[in-house]
N, C-alpha and C positions, 0 to 999 in steps of 0.2 A: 504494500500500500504506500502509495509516495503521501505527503504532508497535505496536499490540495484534498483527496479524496479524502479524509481524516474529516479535516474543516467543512467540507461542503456534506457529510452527512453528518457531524454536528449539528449544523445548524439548520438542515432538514428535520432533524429529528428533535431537536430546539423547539423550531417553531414550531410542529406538528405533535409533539408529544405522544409520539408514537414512532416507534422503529418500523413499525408494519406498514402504516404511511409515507414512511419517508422511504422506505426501500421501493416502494410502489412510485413516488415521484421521480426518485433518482432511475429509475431502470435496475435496481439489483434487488438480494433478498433482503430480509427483517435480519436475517442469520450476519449477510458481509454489514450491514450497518452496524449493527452491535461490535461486530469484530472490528471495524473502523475507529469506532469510539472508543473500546475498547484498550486499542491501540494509542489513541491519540491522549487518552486519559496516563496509561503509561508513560508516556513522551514530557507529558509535562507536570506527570507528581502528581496529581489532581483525579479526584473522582469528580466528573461531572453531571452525573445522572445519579439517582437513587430509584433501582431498579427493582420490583418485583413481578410474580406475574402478567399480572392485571393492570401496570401501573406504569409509568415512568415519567419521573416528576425531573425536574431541576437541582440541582444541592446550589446553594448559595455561589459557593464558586463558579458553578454552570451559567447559573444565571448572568455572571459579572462579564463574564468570558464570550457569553452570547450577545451582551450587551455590546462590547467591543468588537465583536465582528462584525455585526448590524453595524455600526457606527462609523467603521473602516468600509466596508462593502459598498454603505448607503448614508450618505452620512447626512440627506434631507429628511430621513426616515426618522420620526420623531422616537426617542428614548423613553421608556417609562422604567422607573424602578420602585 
């Protein structure tokens, strides 16, 4: 996985709160998204997902993290925290 796919199923799965969605948007599975983030969570020390079943929410640091990429990516894209 190079760093770009990391980041853009990040923050597919950010915004969508769902790995099953956002693997649906990007073209791959729920499975490589997880493994992406997975990944990318590795890379920089950081869980950013609080994952269960049924659920996958944000951890504080996700949210900060997500915030900053919206804001690099899009930077007219209003911020909410």
């Amino acid at each position: 996985m190079d760093s770009f796919s990391g980041l853009e199923s990040f923050v597919r799965a950010a915004d969508l709160l769902s790995f099953a969605e956002a693997g649906r948007a990007l073209g791959i599975s729920a499975s490589a998204v997880g493994k992406n983030v997975a990944r990318l969570e590795q890379q920089l020390g950081l869980r950013l997902f609080q994952r269960t079943t049924r659920q996958v929410r944000l951890t504080q640091e996700g949210a900060l993290f997500h915030l900053s990429l919206i804001h690099i990516s899009e930077p007219t894209r209003p911020l909410y925290i």
